[in-house]
N, CA, C and O of each residue as an XYZ file, in Angstrom:
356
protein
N     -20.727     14.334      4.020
C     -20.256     15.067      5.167
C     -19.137     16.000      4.733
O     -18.127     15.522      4.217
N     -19.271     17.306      4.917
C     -18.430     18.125      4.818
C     -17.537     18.617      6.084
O     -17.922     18.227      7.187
N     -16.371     19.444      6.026
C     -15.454     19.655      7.001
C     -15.884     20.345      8.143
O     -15.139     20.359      9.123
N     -17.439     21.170      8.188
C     -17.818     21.584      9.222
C     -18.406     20.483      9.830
O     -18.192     20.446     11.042
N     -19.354     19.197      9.204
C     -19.995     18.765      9.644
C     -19.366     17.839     10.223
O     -19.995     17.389     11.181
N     -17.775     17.070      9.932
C     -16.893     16.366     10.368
C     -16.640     17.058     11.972
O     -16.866     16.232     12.857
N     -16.278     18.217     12.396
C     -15.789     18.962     12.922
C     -16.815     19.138     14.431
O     -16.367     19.030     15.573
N     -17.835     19.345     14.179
C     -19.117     18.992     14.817
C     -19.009     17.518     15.377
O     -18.523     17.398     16.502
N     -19.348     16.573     14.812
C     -19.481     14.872     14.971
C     -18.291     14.817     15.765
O     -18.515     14.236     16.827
N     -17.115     15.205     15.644
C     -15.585     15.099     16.618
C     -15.659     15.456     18.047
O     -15.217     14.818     19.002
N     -16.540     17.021     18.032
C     -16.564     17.604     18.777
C     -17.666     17.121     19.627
O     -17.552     17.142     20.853
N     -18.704     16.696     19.054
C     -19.568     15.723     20.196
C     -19.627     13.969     20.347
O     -20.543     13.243     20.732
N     -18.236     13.647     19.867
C     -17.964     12.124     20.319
C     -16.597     12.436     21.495
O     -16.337     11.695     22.444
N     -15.933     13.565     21.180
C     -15.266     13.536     22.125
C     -15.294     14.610     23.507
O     -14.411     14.749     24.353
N     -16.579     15.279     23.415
C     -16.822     15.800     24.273
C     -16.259     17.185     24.809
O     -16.511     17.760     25.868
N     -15.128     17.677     23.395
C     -14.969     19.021     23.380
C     -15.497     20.169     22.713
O     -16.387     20.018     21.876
N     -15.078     21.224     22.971
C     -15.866     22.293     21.787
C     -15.351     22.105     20.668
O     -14.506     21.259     20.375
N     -16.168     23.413     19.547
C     -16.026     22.938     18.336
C     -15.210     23.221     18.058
O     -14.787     22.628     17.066
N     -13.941     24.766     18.895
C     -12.784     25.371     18.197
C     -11.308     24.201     18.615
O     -10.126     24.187     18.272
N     -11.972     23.524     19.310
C     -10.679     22.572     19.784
C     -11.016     21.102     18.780
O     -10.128     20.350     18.379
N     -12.308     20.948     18.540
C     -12.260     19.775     17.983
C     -11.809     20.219     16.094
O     -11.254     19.431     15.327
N     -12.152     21.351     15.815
C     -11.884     22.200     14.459
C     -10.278     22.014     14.358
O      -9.715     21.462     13.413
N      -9.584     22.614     15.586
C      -8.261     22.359     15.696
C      -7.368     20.896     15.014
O      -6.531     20.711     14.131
N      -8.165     20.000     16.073
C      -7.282     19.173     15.683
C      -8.078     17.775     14.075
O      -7.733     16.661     13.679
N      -9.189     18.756     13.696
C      -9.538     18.071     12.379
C      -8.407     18.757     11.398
O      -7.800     18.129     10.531
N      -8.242     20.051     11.664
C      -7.089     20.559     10.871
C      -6.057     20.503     10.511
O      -5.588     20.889      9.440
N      -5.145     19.572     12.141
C      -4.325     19.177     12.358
C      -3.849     17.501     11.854
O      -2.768     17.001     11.542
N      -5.199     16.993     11.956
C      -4.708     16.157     10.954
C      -5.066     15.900      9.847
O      -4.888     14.739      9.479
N      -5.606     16.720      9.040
C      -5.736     16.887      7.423
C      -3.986     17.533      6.811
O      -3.380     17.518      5.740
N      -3.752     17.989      8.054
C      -2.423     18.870      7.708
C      -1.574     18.001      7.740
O      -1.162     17.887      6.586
N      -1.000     17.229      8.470
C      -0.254     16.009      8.868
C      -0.171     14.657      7.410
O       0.761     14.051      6.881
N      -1.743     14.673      7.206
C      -1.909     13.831      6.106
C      -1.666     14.682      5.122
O      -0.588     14.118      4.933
N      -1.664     15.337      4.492
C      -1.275     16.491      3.415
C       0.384     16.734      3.454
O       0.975     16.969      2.400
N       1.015     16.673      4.580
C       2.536     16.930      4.293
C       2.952     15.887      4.427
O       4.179     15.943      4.337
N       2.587     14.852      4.611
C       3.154     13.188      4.391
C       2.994     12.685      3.011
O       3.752     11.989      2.336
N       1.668     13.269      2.704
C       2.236     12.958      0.990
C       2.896     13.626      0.367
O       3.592     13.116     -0.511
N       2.914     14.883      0.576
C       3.950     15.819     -0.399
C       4.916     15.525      0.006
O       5.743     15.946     -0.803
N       5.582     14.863      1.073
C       7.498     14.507      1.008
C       7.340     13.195      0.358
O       8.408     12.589      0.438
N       6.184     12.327     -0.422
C       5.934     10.964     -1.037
C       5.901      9.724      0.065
O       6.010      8.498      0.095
N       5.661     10.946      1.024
C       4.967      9.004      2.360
C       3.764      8.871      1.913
O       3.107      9.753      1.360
N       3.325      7.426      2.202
C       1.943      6.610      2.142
C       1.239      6.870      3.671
O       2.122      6.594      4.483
N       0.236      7.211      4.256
C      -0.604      7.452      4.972
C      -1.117      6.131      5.604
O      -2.133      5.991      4.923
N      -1.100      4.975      6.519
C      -1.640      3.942      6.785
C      -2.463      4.313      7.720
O      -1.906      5.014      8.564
N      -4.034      4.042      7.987
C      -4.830      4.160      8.970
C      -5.553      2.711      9.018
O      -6.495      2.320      8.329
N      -4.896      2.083      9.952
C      -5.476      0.593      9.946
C      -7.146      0.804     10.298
O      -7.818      1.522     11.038
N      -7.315      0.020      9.573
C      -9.076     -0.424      9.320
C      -9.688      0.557      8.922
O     -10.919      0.567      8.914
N      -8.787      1.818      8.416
C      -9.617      2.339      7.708
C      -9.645      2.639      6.136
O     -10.588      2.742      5.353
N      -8.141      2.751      5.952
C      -7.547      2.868      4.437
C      -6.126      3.358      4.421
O      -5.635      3.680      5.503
N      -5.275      3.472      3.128
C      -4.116      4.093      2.738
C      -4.293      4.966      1.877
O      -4.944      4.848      0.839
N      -3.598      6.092      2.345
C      -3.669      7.702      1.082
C      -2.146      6.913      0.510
O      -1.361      6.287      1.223
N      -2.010      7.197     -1.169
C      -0.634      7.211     -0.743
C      -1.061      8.104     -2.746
O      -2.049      8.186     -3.476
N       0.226      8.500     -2.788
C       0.746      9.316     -4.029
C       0.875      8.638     -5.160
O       1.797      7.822     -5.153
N       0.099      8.734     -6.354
C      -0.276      8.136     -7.347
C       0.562      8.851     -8.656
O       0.316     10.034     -8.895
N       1.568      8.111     -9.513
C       2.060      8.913    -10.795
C       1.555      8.823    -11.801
O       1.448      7.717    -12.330
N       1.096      9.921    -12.376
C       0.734      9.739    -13.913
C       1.616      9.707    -15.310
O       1.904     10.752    -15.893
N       1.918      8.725    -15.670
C       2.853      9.033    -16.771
C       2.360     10.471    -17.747
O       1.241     10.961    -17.594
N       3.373     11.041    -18.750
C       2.408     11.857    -19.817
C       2.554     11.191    -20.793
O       3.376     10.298    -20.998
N       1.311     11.825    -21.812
C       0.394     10.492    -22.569
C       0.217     11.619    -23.228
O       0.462     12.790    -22.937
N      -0.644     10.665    -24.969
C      -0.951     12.497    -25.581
C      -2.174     11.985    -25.397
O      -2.488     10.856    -25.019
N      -3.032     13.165    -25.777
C      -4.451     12.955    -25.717
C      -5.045     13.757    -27.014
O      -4.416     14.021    -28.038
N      -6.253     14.042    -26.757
C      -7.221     14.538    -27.718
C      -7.908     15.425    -27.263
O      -8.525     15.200    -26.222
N      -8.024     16.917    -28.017
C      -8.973     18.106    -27.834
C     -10.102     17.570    -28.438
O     -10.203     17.059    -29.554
N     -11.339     17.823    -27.168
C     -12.488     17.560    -28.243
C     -13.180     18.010    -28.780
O     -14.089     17.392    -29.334
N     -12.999     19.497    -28.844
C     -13.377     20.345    -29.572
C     -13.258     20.477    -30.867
O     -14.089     20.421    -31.773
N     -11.783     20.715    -30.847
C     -10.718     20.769    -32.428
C     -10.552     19.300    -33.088
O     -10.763     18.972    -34.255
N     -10.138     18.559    -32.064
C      -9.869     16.733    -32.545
C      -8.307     16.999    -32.538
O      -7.656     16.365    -33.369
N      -7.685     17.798    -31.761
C      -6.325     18.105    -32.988
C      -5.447     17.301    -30.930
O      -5.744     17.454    -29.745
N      -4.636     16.717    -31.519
C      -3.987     15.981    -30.379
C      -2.694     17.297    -29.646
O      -1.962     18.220    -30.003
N      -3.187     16.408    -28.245
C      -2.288     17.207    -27.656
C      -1.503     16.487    -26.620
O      -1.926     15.427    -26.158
N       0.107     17.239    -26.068
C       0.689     16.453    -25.146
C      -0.090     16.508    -23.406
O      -0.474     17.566    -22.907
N      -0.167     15.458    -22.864
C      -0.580     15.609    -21.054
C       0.522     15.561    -20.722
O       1.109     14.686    -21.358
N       1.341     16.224    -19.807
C       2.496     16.126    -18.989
C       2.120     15.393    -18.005
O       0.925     15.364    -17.708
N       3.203     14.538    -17.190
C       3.357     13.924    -16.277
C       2.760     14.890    -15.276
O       2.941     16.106    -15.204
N       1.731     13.812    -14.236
C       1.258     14.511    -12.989
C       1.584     13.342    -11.874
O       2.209     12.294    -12.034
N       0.855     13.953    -10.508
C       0.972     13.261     -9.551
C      -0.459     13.615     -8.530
O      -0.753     14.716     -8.065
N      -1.235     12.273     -8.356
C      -2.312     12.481     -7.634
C      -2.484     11.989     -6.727
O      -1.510     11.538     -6.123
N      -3.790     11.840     -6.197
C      -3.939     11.053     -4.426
C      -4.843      9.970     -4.679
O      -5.859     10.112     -5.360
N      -4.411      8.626     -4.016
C      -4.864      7.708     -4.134
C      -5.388      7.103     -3.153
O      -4.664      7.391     -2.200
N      -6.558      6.151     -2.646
C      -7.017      6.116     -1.507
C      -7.601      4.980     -1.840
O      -8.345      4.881     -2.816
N      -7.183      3.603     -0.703
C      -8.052      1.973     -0.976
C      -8.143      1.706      0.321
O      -7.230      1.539      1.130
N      -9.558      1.669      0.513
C     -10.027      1.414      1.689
C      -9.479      0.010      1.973
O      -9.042     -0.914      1.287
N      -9.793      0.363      3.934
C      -9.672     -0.844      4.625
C     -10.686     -1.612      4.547
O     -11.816     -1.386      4.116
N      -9.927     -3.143      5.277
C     -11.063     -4.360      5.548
C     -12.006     -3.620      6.231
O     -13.015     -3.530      5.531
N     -12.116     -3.097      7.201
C     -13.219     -2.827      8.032
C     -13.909     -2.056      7.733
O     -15.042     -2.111      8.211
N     -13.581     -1.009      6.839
C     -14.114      0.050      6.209
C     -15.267     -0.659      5.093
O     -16.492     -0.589      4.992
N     -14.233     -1.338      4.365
C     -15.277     -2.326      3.491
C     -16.433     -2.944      4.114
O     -17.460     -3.006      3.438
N     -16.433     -3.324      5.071
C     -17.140     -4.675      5.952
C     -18.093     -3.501      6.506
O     -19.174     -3.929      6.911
N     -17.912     -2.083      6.610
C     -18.739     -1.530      7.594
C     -19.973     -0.929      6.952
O     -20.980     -0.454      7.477
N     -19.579     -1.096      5.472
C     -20.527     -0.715      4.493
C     -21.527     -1.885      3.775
O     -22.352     -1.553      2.923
């Protein structure tokens, strides 16, 4: 399912159009997106937690050349589903 097709399914479970149900799919992708960038965790009971994942830096390997190189420290998104989420699958 992609973000139109999310957007659609919203818009006919809750019985509005698509520019209002588009609205507020946006609204909360946006909400969840600036809660992790200030480093909040996201809780949606029974369904899962987003929360902000650190990567140490590490060296690694070109695999082209073989010739090692440094990874700098990153930061990614992490996501472990809920009980119910589990159970619904």
């Amino acid at each position: 399912m992609n973000k139109a097709q999310l957007t659609d399914a919203v818009a006919a479970a809750t019985d509005t159009s698509k520019a209002e149900a588009g609205r507020a799919v946006e609204a909360t992708l946006n909400a969840i997106a600036g809660s992790l960038a200030s480093g909040d965790s996201v809780s949606l009971v029974g369904f899962g937690t987003f929360n902000v994942r650190h990567r140490a830096a590490r060296t690694g390997r070109n695999p082209q050349t073989g010739a090692t190189i440094q990874i700098a420290a990153s930061k990614s998104v992490g996501f472990k589903a809920g009980k119910a989420l589990k159970e619904s699958l």
